[in-house]
C-alpha positions, 0 to 999 in steps of 0.5 A, spaced: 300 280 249 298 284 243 298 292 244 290 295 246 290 298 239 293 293 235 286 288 237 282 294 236 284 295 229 282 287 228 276 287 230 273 283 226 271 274 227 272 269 223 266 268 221 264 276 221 269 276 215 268 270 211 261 272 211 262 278 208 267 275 203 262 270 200 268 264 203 268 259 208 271 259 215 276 254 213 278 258 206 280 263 211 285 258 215 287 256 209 289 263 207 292 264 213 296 257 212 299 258 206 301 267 208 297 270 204 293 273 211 295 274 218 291 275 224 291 276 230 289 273 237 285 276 243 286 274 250 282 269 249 287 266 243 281 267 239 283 269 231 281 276 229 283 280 224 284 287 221 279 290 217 283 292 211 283 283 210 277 284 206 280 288 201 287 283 201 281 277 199 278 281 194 284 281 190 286 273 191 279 272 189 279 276 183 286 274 181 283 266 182 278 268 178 283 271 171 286 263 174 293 266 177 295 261 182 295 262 189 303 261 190 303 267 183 299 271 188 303 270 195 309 272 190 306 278 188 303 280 195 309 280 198 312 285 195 308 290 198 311 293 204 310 291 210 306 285 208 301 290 207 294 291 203 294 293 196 291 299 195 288 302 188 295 303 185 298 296 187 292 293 184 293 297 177 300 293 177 298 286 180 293 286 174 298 289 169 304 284 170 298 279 169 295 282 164 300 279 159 300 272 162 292 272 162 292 274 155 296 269 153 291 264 156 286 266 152 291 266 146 292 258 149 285 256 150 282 259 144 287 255 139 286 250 143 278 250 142 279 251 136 285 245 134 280 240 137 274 243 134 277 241 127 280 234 130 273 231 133 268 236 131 270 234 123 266 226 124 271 222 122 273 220 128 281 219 125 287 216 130 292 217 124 291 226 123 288 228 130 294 233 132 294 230 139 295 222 138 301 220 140 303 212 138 306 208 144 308 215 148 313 217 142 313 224 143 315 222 151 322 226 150 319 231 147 316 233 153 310 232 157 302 233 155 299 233 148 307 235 146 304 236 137 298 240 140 302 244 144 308 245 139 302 246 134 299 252 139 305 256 140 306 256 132 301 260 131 
């Protein structure tokens, strides 16, 4: 059985807190599911959460936004001690250690946009110059994807 001040500090429903995060519930069981939140249960088995669960869904929110996957964002969180909610500092580290990798991003897409502007925006429509056609899968042992688009990108 849960401790009285325990349950008194997850006060809060399921619904009371995807409601104030902008979520679904079953976002929530989602979350949950895969260790990102925890919660509690009241005598009635029924989930409750501490208050301090919002702040933890802003940040895996906010970090889903710059396009950090989750499994990127539980490894991150659990190095808080006691699985605990990051606070201002450790939000200042979380976003400096993705700051590099978002910047990265924005290099990529940006060169990638750019790559396919001049192939297809161009008009001729050519299979022999686009930097992503690849005859009879040829480029297969190279890797997977758009291998000369990709090697073309990191080039630069």
């Amino acid at each position: 059985m849960l401790r009285r001040s325990m349950l008194n500090e997850a006060d809060l429903t399921v619904g009371q807190v995807a409601k104030r995060c902008g979520i679904k519930v079953s976002s929530l069981h989602f979350y949950e599911t895969k260790g990102l939140i925890s919660s509690l249960r009241n005598q009635g088995n029924q989930r409750r959460y501490r208050r301090d669960v919002i702040r933890r869904i802003s940040v895996i929110k906010a970090a889903q936004k710059m396009g950090i996957s989750l499994q990127e964002i539980k490894h991150a969180l659990s190095h808080l001690p006691n699985n605990r909610t990051p606070n201002k500092e450790d939000w200042a580290k979380l976003s400096q250690a993705w700051h590099d990798k978002l910047t990265q991003r924005i290099h990529y897409l940006t060169e990638l946009r750019d790559s396919l502007n001049g192939c297809i925006g161009c008009g001729c429509l050519s299979m022999t110059s686009c930097p992503i056609y690849n005859p009879e899968d040829a480029l297969g042992i190279d890797g997977v994807g758009s291998v000369i688009l990709d090697k073309a990108l990191i080039q630069d």
